[in-house]
Every structure is written in C-alpha cells, then in structure tokens.
C-alpha positions in Angstrom: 5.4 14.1 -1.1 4.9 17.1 -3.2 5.3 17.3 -6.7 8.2 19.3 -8.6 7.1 20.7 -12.5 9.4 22.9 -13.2 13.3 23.3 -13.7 13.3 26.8 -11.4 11.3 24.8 -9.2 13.7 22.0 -8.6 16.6 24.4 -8.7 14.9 26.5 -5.6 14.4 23.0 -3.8 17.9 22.1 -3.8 19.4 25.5 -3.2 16.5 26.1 -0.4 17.7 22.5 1.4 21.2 22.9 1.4 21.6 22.2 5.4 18.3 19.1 5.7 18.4 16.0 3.6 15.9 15.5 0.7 14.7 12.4 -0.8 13.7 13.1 -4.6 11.5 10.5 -6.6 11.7 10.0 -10.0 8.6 8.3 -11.4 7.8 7.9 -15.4 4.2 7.9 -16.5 2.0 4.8 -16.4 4.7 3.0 -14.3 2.7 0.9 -11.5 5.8 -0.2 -9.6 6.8 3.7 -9.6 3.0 4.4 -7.4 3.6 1.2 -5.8 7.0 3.5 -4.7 5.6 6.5 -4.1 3.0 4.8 -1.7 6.0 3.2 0.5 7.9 5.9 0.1 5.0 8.4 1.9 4.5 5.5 5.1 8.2 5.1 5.0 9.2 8.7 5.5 6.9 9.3 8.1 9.5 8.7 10.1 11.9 10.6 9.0 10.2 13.8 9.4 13.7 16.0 9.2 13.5 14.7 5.2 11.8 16.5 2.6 10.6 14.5 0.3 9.5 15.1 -3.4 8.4 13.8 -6.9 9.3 14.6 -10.4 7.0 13.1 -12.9 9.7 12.5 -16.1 6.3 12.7 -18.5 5.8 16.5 -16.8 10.2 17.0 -16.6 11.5 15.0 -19.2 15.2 17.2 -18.5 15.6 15.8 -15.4 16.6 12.5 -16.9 19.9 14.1 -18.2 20.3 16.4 -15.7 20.9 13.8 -13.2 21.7 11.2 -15.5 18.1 8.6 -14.9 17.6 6.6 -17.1 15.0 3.8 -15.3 12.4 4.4 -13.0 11.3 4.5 -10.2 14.7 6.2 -9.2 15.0 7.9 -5.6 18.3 10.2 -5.1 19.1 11.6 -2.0 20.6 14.8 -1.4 22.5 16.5 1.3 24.2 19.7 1.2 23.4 20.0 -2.8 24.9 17.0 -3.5 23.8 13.6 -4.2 24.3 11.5 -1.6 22.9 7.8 -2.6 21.2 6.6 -5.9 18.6 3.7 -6.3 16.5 2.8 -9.6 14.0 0.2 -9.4 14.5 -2.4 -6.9 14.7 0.1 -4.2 16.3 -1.3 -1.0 14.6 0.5 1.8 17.0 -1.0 4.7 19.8 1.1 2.3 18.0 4.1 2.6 17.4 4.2 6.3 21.1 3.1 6.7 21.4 6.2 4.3 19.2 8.3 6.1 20.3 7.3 10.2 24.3 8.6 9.1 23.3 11.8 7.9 
C-alpha cells in the first residue's frame, strides 16, 4: 500500500482513479489494531490486483478526518468513480469488503 501525505496528493489519487476502485486506509499514530489492518489489508488485496490501495497516516493528514468525516480508526473507505462506495471503522468485516469489491 503506498502512503498518501499530502492533500494535492490525495486529490490526484482520486481524480487519477475515477474508472478502477480504490481502497483508502485510514490509520492514526500508535494504533496496533490499525498495523494489525494494514498487514491484512496488503495479503488481502493481493487478490484484488484491479484495486489500488492506499494509506493516510491522520498524525501526517490530520484534514482528512473532516474531509471525509473519520473519526475512529482504522477506517477503510472505498471508492469508485470518485465517490465513496462503502465505509468501515474498526472492526473491519473483510467478507463485506470482498462482497464490496466482487459487484464492482
């Protein structure tokens, strides 16, 4: 997953994957259950190869929590088209996201 540290950043993610899907991770700093996350989330989406998937660290991005409204983490959003698609904050239900993920 790479890392995201800058608003102009982000904003060229999302405008640049307006036709693929893309898993985002929210993570806050000294959170074990968010690298507990992260590490799933890099096996997980190893087989979803069409998704690009990325972090934001809220300790490097602290704006991203009201830009899209986070406020617990780990949160994972999923985007499609620009827009969100699905939500989760920390007890992430992996069966949702590949439900998620197979009907996009």
């Amino acid at each position: 997953m790479e890392e995201i540290t800058s608003a102009e950043e982000l904003e060229k993610v999302l405008d640049g994957n307006m036709q693929e899907a893309l898993l985002l991770l929210i993570k806050a700093p000294r959170c074990t259950v968010c690298e507990a996350v992260e590490q799933q989330l890099t096996s997980f989406m190893k087989a979803y190869s069409s998704v690009k998937g990325n972090k934001i660290s809220l300790e490097k991005m602290p704006s991203v929590s009201g830009e899209f409204l986070v406020f617990t983490a780990p949160t994972i959003l999923i985007f499609k088209g620009g827009k969100e698609v699905w939500r989760g904050s920390r007890f992430i239900s992996y069966e949702e996201i590949k439900r998620v993920l197979r009907n996009m």
